[in-house]
N, C-alpha and C positions, 0 to 999 in steps of 0.2 A: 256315655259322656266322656269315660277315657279316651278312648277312641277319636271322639272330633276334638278333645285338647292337644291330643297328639298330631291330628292331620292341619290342625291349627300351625302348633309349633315349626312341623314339619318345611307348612308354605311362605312362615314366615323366616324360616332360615334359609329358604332358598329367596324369598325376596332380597333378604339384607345380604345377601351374597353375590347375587346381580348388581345389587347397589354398591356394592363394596369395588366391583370389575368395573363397573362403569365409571367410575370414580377415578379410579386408578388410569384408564383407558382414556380420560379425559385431561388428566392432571398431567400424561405422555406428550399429548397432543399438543395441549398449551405450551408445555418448556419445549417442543420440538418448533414447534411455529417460532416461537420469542428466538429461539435459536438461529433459525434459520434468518428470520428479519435483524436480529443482529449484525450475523456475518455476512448477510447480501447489500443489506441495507445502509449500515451506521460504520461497518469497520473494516478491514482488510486483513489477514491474519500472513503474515510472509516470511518465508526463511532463506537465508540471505547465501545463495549458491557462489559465491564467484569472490573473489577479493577487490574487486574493482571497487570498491567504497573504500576500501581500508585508510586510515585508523580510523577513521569516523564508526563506521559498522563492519566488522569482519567476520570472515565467514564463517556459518555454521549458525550464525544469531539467528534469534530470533522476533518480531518486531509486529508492533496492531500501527497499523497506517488509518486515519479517519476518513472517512468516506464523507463526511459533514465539513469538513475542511473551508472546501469550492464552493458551497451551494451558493451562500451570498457574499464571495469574494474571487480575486482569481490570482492561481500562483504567484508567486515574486522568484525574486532572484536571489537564491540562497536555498531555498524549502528544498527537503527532501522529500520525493515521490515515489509510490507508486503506480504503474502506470503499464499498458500493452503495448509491446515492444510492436515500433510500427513497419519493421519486414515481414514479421510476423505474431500475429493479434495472439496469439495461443500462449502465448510466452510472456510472463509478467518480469518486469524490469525494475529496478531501485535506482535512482541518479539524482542528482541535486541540479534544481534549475538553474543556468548558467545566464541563457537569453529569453528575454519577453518578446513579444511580440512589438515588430519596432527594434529590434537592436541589431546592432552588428558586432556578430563577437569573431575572435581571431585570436590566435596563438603564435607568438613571434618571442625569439630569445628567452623561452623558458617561463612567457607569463601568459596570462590569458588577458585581454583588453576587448571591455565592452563598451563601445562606442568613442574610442578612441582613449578610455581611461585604465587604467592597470585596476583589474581585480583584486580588493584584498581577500585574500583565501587562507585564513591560519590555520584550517582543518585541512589541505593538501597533505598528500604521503609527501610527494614531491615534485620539482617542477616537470613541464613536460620536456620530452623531448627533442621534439617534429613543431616544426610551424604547423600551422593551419587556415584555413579559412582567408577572405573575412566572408562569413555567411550572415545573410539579415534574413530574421527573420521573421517570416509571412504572421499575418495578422489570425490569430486564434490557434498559436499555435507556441512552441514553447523548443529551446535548444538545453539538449540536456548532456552533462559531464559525471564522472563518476570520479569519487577524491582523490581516487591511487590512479593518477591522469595515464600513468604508462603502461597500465594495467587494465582498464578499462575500455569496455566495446559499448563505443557510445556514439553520440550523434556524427561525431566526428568522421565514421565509417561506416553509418548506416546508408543504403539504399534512401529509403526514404527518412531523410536528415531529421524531420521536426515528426514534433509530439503534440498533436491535435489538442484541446482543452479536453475535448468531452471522451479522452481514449486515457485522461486522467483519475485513477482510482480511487486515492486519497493521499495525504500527506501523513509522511511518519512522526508519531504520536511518539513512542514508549516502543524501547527494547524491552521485552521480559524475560529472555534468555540469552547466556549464562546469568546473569543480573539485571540492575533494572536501570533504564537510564531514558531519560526523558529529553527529545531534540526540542528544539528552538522550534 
């Protein structure tokens, strides 16, 4: 009788020990999924390589862009993006939309003018210092600038000038390093 209370106990410490792994193996599983459909899905996680934003965002930050942003809206002129740099898709880019589709933007005497009106810009480092443009741009597609204008490698130099919608990642949400700071 000893004997089978013991082969008893035996098989049920190894059940509840299977039970215990699989539990464990399962509750990995879920927060590794929920994980991964966060950061693929709903947000963008980016650190901010270059100065070419500055003072808006300086380097070294770091910052959750929404992925939910665009789905039933589409950029304006002002939003900060992230986005794949369109010489090269590998490479993810931060710049604040300048021109919509439909506009023509242009840079003369130190201001930037989209469709013929002066940009007000109160987050520029400072003005530029090169004319440019006038570039219009194509339909589904977006002209992008970066704040520290004489600093940044932006549409103004790029090969291919515009920033497709759908090569759009999400809009920046919230810096949460060094501190926290929430964009428009």
């Amino acid at each position: 009788m000893k004997e089978q209370e013991n082969k008893n106990t035996t098989e049920e410490k190894s059940i509840s020990w299977k039970k215990e792994l699989l539990s464990w193996v399962t509750m990995i599983a879920i927060a590794l999924g929920v994980g991964l459909f966060i950061s693929k899905g709903l947000i963008v996680n980016a650190e901010i390589p270059s100065e070419s934003m500055e003072n808006t965002i300086m380097t070294g930050d770091r910052l959750i862009a929404l992925r939910t942003a665009y789905w039933f809206s589409d950029p304006e002129r002002g939003d900060i993006v992230v986005f794949h740099y369109p010489d090269d898709e590998t490479d993810l880019y931060i710049k604040r939309v300048i021109g919509t589709p439909g506009d023509t933007v242009e840079g003369k005497d130190g201001k930037v003018y989209v469709n013929g009106e002066e940009l007000e810009e109160p987050y520029i480092k400072e003005e530029i210092e090169e004319d440019f443009g006038p570039y219009t741009v194509p339909e589904d597609s977006y002209f992008m600038m970066g704040d520290n204008r004489n600093e940044s490698w932006d549409s103004r130099f790029w090969e291919n000038t515009y920033v497709k919608k759908e090569k759009i990642l999400g809009k920046a949400f919230v810096r949460y390093y060094p501190g926290i700071k929430l964009f428009d």
